[in-house]
C-alpha positions as CSV (number, residue, x, y, z in Angstrom):
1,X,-91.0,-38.0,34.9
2,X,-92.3,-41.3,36.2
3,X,-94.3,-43.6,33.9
4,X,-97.0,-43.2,37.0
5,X,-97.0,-39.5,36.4
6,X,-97.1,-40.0,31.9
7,X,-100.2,-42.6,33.1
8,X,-102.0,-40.0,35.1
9,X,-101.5,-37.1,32.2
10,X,-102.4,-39.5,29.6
11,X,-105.5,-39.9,31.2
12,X,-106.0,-36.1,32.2
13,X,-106.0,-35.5,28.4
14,X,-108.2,-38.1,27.5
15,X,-110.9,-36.4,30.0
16,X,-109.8,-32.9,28.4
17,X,-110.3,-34.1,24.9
18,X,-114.0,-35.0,25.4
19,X,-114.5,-31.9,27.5
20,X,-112.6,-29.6,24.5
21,X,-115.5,-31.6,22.1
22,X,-118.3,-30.5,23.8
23,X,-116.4,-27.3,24.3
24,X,-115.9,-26.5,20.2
25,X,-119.6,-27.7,19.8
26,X,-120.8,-24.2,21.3
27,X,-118.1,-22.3,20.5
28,X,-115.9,-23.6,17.4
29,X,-112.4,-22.4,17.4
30,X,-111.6,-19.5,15.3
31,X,-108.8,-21.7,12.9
32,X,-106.8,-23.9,12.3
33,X,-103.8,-23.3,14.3
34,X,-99.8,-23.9,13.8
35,X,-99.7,-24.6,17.5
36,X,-100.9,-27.7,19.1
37,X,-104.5,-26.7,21.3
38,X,-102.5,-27.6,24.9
39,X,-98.8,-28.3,25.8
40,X,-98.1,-31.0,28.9
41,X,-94.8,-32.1,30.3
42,X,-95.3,-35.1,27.5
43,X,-94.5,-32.8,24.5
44,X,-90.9,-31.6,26.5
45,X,-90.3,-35.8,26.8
46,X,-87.2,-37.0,28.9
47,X,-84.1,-35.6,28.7
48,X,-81.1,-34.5,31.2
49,X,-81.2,-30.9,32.6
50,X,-77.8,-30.1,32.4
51,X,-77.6,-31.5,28.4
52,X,-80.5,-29.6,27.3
53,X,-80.9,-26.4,29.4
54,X,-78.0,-26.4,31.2
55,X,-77.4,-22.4,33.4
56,X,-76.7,-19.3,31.9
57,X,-72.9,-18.8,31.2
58,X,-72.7,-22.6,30.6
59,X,-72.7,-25.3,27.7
60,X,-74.9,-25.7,25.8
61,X,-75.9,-22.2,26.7
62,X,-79.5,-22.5,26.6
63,X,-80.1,-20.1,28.9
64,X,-78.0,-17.4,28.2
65,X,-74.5,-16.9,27.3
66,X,-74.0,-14.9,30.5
67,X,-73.7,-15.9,33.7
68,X,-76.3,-13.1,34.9
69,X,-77.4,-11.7,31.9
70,X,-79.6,-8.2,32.5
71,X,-78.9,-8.6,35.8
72,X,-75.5,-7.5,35.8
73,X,-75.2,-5.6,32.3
74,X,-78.1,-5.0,29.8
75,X,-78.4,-5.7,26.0
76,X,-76.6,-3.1,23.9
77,X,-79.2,-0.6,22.9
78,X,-78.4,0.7,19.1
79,X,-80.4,2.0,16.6
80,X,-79.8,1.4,12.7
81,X,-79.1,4.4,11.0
82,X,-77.2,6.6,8.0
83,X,-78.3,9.0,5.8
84,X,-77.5,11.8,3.5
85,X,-73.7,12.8,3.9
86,X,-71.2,11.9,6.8
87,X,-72.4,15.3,8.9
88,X,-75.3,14.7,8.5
89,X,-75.5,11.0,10.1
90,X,-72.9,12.2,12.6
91,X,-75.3,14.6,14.2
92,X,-78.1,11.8,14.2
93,X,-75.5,9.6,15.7
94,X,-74.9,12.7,18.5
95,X,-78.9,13.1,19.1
96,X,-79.2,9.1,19.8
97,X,-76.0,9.1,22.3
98,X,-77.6,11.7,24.4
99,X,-81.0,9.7,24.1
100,X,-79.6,6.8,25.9
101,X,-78.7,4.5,22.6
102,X,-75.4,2.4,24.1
103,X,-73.8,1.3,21.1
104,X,-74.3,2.9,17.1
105,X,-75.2,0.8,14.0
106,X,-73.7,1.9,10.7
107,X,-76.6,1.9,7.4
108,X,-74.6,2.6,4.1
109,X,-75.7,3.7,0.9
110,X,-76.0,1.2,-1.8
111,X,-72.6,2.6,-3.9
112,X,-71.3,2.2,-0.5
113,X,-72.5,-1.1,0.0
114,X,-71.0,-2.0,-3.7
115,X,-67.7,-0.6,-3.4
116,X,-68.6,2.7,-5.7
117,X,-67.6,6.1,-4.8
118,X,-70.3,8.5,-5.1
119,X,-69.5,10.1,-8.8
120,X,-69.6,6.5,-10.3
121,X,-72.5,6.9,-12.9
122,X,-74.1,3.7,-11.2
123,X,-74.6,5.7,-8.3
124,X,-76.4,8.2,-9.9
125,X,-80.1,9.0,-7.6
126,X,-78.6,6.5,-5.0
127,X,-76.3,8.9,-3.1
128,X,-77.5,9.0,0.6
129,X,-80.5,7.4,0.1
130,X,-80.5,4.2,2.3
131,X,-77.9,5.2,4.3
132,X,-74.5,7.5,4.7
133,X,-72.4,7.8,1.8
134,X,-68.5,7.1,3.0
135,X,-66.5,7.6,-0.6
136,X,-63.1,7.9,1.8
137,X,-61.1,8.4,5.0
138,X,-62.2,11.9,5.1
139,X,-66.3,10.8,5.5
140,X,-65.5,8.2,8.2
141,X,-63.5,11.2,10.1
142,X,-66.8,13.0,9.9
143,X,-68.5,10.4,10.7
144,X,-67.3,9.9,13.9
145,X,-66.0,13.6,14.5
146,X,-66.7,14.0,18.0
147,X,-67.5,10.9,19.2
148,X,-64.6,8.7,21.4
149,X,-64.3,5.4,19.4
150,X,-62.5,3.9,22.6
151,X,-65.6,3.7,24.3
152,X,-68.9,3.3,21.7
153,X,-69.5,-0.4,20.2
154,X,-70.0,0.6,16.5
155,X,-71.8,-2.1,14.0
156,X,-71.4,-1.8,10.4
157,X,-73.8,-3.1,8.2
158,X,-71.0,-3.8,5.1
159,X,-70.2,-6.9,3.3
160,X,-68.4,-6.7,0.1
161,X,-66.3,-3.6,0.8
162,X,-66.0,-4.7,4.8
163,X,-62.6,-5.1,4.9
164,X,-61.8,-1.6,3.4
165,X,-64.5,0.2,5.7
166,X,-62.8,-1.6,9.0
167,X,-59.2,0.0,7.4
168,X,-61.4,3.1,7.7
169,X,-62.3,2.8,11.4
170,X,-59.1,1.7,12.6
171,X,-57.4,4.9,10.4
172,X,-59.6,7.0,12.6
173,X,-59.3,5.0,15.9
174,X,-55.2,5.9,15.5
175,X,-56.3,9.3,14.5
176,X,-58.3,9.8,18.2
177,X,-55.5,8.1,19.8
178,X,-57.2,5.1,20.2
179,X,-55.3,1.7,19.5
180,X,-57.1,-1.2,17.4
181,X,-56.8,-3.2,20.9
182,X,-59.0,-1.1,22.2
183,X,-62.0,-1.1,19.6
184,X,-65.4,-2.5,20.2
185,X,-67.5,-3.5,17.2
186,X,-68.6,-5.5,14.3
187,X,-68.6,-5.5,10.7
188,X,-71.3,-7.8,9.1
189,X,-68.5,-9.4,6.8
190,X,-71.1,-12.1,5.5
191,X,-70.4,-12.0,1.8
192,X,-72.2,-15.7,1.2
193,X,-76.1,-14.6,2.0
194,X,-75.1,-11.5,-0.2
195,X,-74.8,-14.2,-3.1
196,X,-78.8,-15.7,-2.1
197,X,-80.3,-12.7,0.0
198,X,-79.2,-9.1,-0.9
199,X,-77.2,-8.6,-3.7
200,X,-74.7,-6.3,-2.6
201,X,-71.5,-8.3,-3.4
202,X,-68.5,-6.7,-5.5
203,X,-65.5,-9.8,-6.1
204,X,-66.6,-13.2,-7.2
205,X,-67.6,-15.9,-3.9
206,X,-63.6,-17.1,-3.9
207,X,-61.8,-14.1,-3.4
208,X,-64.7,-12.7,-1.4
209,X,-64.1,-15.6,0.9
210,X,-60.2,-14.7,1.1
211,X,-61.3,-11.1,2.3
212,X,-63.2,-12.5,5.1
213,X,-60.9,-14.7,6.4
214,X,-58.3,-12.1,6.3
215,X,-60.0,-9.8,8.3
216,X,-60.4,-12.8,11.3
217,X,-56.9,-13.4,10.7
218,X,-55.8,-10.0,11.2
219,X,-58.7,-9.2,14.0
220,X,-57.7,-12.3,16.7
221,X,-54.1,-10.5,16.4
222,X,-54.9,-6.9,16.1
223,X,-58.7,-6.5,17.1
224,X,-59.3,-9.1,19.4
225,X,-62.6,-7.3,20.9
226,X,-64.0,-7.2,17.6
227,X,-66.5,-9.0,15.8
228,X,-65.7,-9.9,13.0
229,X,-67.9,-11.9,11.0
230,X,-72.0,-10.9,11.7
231,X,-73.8,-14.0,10.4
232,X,-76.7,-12.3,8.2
233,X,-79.6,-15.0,9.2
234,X,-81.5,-11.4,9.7
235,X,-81.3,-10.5,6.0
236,X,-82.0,-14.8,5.1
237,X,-85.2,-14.1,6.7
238,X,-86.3,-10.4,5.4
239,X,-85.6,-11.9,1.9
240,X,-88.3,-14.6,2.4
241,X,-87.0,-17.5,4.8
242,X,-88.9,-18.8,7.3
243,X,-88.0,-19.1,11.2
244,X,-86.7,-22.5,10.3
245,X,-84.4,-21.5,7.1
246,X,-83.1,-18.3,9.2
247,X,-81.1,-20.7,11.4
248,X,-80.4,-23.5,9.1
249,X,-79.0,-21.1,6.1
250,X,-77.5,-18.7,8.2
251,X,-75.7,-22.0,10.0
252,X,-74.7,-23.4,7.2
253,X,-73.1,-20.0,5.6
254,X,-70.8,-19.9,8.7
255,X,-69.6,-23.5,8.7
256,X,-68.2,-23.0,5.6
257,X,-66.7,-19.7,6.6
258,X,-65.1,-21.5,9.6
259,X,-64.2,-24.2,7.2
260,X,-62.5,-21.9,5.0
261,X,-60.4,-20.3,8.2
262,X,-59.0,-23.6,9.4
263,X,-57.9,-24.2,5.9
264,X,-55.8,-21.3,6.0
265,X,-54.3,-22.4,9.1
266,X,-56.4,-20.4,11.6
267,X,-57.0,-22.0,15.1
268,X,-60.9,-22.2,15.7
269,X,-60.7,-21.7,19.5
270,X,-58.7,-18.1,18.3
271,X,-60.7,-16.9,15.5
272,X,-64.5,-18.3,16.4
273,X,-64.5,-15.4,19.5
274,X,-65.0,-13.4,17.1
275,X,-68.3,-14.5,15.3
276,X,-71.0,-12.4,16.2
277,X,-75.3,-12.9,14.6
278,X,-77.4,-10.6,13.6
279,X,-81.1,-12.5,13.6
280,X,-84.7,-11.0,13.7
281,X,-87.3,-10.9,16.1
282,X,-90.5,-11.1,14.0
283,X,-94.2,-11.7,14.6
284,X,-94.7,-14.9,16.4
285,X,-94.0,-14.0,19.9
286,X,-93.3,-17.5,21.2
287,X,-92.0,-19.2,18.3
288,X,-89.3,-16.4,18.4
289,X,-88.3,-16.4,22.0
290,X,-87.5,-20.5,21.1
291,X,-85.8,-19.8,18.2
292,X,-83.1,-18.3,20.2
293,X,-83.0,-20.5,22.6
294,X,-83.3,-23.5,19.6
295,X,-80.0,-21.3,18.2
296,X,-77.6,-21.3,21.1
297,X,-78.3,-24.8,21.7
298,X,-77.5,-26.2,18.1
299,X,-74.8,-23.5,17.5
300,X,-72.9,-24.7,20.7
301,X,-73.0,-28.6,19.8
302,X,-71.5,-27.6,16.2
303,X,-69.1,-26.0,17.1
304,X,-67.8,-28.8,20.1
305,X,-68.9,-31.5,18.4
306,X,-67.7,-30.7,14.1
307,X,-65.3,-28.1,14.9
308,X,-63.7,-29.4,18.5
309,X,-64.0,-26.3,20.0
310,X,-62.8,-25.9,23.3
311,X,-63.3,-22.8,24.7
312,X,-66.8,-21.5,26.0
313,X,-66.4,-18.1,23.9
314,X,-65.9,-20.3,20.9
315,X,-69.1,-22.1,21.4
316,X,-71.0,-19.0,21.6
317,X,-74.1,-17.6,19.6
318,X,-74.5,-14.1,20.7
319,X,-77.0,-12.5,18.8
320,X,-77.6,-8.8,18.0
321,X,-81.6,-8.9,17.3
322,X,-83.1,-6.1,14.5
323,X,-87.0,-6.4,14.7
324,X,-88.4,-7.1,11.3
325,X,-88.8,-4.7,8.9
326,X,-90.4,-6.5,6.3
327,X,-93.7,-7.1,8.5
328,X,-93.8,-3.1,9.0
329,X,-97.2,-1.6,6.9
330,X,-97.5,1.6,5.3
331,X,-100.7,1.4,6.4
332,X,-102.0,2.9,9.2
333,X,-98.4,3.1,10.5
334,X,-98.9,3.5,14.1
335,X,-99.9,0.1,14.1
336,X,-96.2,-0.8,13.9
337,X,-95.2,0.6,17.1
338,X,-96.9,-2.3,18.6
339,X,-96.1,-4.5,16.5
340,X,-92.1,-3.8,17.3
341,X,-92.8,-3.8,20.9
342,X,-93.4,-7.4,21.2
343,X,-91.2,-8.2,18.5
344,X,-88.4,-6.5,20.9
345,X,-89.7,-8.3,23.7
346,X,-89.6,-11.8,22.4
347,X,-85.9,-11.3,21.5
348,X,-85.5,-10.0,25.3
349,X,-86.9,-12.6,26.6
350,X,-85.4,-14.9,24.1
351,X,-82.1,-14.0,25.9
352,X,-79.9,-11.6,22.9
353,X,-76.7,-9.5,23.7
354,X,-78.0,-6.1,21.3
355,X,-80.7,-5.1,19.7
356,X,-81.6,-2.3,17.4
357,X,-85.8,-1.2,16.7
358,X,-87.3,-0.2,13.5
359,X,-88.6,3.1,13.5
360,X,-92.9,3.2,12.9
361,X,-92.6,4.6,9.9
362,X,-89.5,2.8,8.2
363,X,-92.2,1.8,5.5
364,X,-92.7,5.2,3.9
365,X,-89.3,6.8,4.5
366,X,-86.2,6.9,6.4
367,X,-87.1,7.5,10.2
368,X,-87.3,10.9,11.4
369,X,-85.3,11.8,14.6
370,X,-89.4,11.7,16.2
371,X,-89.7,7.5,15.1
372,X,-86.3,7.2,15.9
373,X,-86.5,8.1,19.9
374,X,-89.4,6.0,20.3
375,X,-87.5,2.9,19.1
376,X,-84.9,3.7,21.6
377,X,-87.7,4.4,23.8
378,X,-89.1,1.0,23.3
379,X,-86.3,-0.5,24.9
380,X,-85.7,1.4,27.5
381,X,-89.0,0.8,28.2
382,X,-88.8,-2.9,28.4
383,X,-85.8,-3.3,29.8
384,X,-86.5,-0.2,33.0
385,X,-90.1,-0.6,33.6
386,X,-91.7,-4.2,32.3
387,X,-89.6,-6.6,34.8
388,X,-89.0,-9.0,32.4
389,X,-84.9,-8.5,33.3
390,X,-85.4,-9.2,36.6
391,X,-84.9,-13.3,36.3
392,X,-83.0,-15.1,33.6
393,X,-84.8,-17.1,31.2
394,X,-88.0,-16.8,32.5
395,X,-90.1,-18.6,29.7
396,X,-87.8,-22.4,30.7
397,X,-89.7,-24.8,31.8
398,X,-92.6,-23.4,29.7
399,X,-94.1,-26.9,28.5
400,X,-94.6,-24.9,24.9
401,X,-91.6,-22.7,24.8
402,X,-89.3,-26.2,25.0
403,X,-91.1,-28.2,22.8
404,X,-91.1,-25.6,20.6
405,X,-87.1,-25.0,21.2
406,X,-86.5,-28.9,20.5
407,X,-89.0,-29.1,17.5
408,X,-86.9,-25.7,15.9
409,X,-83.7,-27.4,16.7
410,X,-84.4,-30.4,15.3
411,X,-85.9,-28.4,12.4
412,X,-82.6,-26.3,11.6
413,X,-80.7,-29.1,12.3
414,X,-82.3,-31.8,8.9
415,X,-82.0,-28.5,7.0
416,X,-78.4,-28.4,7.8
417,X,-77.3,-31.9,7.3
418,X,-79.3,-31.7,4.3
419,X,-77.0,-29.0,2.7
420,X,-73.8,-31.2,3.9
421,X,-75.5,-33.6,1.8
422,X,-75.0,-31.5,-1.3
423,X,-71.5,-30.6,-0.5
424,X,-72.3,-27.5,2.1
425,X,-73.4,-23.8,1.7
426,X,-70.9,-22.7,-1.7
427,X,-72.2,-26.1,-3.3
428,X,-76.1,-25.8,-1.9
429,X,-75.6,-21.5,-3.4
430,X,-74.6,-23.1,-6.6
431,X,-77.4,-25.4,-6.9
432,X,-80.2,-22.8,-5.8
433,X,-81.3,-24.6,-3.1
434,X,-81.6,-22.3,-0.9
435,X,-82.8,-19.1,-2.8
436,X,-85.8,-22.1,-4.0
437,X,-86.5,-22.9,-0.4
438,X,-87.0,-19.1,0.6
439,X,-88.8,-18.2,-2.6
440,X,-91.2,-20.8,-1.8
441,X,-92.3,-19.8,1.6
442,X,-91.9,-16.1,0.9
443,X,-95.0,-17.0,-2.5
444,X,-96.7,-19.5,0.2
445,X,-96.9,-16.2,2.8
446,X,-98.3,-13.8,0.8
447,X,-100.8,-16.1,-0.7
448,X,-101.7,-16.6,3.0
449,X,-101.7,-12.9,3.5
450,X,-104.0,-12.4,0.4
451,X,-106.5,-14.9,0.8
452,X,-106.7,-14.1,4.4
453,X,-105.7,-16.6,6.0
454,X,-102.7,-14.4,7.7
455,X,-104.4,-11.6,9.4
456,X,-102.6,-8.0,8.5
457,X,-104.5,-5.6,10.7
458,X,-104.7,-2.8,8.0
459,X,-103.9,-4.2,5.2
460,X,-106.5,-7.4,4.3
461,X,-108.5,-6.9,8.2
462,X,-109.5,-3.2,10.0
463,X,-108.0,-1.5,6.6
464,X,-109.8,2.0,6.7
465,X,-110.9,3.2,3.3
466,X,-108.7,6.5,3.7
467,X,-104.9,6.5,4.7
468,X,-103.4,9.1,6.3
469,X,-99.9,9.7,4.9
470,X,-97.1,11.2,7.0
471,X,-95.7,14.0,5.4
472,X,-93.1,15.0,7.6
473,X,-90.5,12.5,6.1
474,X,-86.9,12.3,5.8
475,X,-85.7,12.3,2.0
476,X,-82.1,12.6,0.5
477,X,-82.6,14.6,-2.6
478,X,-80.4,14.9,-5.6
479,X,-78.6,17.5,-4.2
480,X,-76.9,15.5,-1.2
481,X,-75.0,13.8,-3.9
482,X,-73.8,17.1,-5.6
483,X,-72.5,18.0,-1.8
484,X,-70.7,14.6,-1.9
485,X,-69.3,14.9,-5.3
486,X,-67.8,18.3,-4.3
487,X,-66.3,17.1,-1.5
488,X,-64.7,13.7,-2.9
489,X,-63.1,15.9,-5.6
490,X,-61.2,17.9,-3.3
491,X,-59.8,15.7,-1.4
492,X,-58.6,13.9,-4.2
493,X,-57.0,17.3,-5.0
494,X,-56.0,17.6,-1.7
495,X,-53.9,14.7,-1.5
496,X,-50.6,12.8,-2.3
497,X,-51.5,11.5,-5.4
498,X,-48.3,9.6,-5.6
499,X,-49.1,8.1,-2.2
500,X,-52.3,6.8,-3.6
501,X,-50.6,5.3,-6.4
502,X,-48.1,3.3,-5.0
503,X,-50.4,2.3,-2.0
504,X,-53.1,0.9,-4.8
505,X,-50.0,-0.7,-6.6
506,X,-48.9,-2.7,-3.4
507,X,-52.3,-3.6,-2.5
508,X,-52.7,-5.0,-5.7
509,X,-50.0,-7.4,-5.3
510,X,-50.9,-8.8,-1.8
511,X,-54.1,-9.8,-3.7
512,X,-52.2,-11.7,-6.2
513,X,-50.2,-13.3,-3.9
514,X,-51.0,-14.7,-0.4
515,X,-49.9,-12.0,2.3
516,X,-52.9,-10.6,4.8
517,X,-54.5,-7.6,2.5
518,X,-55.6,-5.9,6.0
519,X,-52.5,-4.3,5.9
520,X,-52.3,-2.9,2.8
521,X,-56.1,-1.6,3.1
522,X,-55.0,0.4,6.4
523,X,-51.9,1.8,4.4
524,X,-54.2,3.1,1.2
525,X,-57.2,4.2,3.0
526,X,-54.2,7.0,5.2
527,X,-53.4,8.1,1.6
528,X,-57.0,9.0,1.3
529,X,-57.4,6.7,-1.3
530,X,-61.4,6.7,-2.3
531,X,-63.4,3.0,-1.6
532,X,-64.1,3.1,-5.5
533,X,-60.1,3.6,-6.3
534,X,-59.4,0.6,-3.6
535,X,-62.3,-1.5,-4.8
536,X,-61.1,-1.3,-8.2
537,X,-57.6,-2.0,-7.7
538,X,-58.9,-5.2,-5.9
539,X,-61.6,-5.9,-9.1
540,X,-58.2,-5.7,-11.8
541,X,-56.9,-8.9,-9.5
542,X,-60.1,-10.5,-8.8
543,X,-62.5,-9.8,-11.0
544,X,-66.3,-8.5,-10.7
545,X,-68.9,-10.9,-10.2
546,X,-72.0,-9.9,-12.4
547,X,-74.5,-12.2,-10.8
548,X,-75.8,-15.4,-12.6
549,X,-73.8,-18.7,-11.8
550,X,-71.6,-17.3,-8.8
551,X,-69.3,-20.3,-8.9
């Protein structure tokens, strides 16, 4: 831009400025806003095309990390779901393929998610209840009976136990006659945010760390279309992060993971292929569409610029988008279905490779098979009928959308040198930083929320003084985890109990030593040994982290 043209906007504004006084003098606005009143080619500033946009397909991918993007292949369309027993989610899974849903997303139980089977006494009223309930090879053959694992993309949302549930699906792959080569997926694998977002870890950070780096080891040879790391920025944020700290934490968790695999000798240009996202869409429909774009950007300069890579698949971000569920109200629920609609729309236009919708009513139950179409619905809807696929990154050159992608950049980015400051992710987990950081905002937001200042419709603006409650809504009861107990106790009649034994007993000693456990998973998980058995053979050799001072 010239310095004639900055002169000439300069002035423009000045005349705008006394016109908006006048303006506000009959009508005052209704707040104060985040957002600056008016955006002009001065907020974007100078800077070269191809350094900071770039096209689609290219560094610093920007745009897009495909050349085309919907043009020539749409977003994976999944939808998040598990519930009740291994049939039961298989038939759900079955009712969404023939709905349209392109790829399926694994939700686990909570024992599942900790590495119990589902007679452990801690899982006692949890059996089923927040997703499927997979105790041993025998429920991921269920799981998947019937449906060809050579050509769905399956995400698992599994952390602790990741490794042992990927020995699962590759068990069952061979079964189908499918070879690991041939598998498409992901396993979330992001044991660090477990540590300051979730809580569903099993092994102390160290050895935890070991287990993930294993499975990229043994993926880049074995797997090599598989994710296998989902960076958890999603979860950061539904814990209490804001826009800002979903990027910057989520960042910093995987430089240290990447860290961690060049110290054990692994190539980055082989391994970082294989890191996939998982981020949300939430309520601000600009600021999210940026924060993609902010991602990409910053994503592809780390990993050229700290970690030398080289290749263009190694540099990067693409994102599988869940809308957030934490914004969802239980009251008057309907509202939500607009709510996720622009939610999904931001991360369309934002430019993300998969994308899975909350159901209306995920905040009073699980989603009936009703809620769960109309997710799916939603985008098929935007991606078939709203025309926003048409053209590929249609919000650049937006004077707001690129301030706001370098402002979000530059954001992430002081967080992130902030942490290297304090000796990266393990050392800034140690200190708290981060859990203090989220905690804050999260107490900031809902003071905001109940004095008003953050409109809810329904819930502090509109609220109606009688709330309909659906009734028709899907509950695991007690007796899903009788079914389950049955059926784990005879196949650990069923089996070679000797098998199990000596399979345990070898994995045991890869963990004390240094071999690749990924191998000795696969082996015991063919014996049909349970994920509690295998979980607890790993605990003898690396203990059980209880929570306080992980390191």
């Amino acid at each position: 831009m010239t310095t004639a043209n900055n002169t000439a906007i300069q002035e423009g504004l000045k005349r705008y400025d006394a016109t908006v006084q006048k303006a506000c003098e009959k009508f005052p606005e209704r707040k104060k806003f985040d957002a600056k009143r008016l955006y002009t080619p001065l907020d974007v500033g100078e800077g070269d095309y191809n350094e900071k946009l770039g096209f689609p397909g290219e560094y610093p991918f920007t745009r897009g990390v495909q050349p085309t993007m919907y043009r020539g292949r749409l977003w994976t369309m999944r939808a998040y779901a598990g519930f009740a027993t291994a049939e039961e989610t298989n038939a759900r899974y079955k009712y969404l393929l023939n709905a349209g849903q392109t790829g399926l997303s694994v939700a686990m139980d909570l024992p599942t998610q900790i590495g119990l089977d589902s007679d452990d006494a801690l899982s006692h009223g949890e059996v089923g209840k927040v997703g499927v309930a997979i105790d041993s090879l025998k429920d991921m053959e269920k799981l998947f009976d019937g449906i060809p694992l050579g050509k769905v993309s399956t995400s698992m949302t599994i952390n602790g136990p990741a490794a042992v549930l990927l020995a699962m699906y590759v068990a069952v792959a061979e079964q189908q006659g499918v070879a690991p080569a041939d598998l498409r997926g992901t396993i979330q694998n992001d044991i660090l945010k477990e540590y300051i977002a979730r809580g569903t870890y099993i092994f102390p950070p160290r050895p935890s760390m070991r287990l993930v780096t294993d499975t990229f080891a043994y993926c880049s040879q074995n797997i090599p279309k598989w994710n296998t790391i989902s960076v958890g920025a999603y979860h950061i944020r539904e814990a209490g992060a804001s826009d800002i700290q979903e990027i910057a934490f989520a960042f910093s968790n995987a430089i240290a993971y990447i860290e961690a695999a060049i110290k054990a000798g692994q190539k980055v240009d082989k391994f970082a292929p294989g890191i996939s996202w998982i981020f949300t869409a939430g309520l601000n429909f600009f600021f999210e569409i940026a924060k993609f774009r902010a991602a990409r950007r910053l994503w592809a300069r780390l990993m050229k610029e700290r970690f030398g890579a080289t290749v263009p698949k190694a540099m990067m971000l693409r994102v599988h988008v869940h809308t957030a569920g934490s914004v969802l109200t239980a009251q008057q629920p309907l509202n939500n279905v607009a709510r996720i609609t622009w939610q999904a729309m931001s991360a369309v236009l934002g430019g993300i490779q998969s994308m899975a919708c909350c159901a209306y009513d995920e905040a009073l139950a699980l989603p009936t098979e009703e809620s769960a179409t109309l997710a799916l619905r939603t985008q098929q809807l935007i991606a078939l009928e709203s025309g926003v696929t048409e053209t590929i990154d249609p919000m650049a050159g937006s004077y707001y959308v690129e301030a706001l992608t370098d402002q979000i950049e530059q954001a992430a980015w002081d967080y992130i040198q902030n942490i290297d400051k304090m000796g990266g992710a393990v050392a800034a987990i140690e200190k708290g930083y981060m859990q203090s950081e989220m905690a804050a905002h999260a107490y900031k937001y809902q003071q905001e929320i109940e004095s008003g200042e953050r409109t809810v419709i329904g819930v502090n603006k509109f609220a109606n003084d009688h709330e309909s409650i659906k009734e028709d809504n899907v509950v695991a009861d007690l007796s899903v985890a009788e079914r389950q107990i049955a059926h784990t106790n005879r196949v650990k009649a069923e089996r070679d109990n000797a098998a199990v034994d000596a399979a345990l007993g070898a994995l045991k000693e890869a963990c004390r030593g240094t071999e690749n456990t990924m191998p000795y998973l696969i082996k015991a998980v063919k014996t049909y040994a349970t994920l509690g058995e295998i979980c607890g053979a790993m605990k003898e050799v690396f203990g059980e982290y209880h929570g306080g001072n992980a390191f």
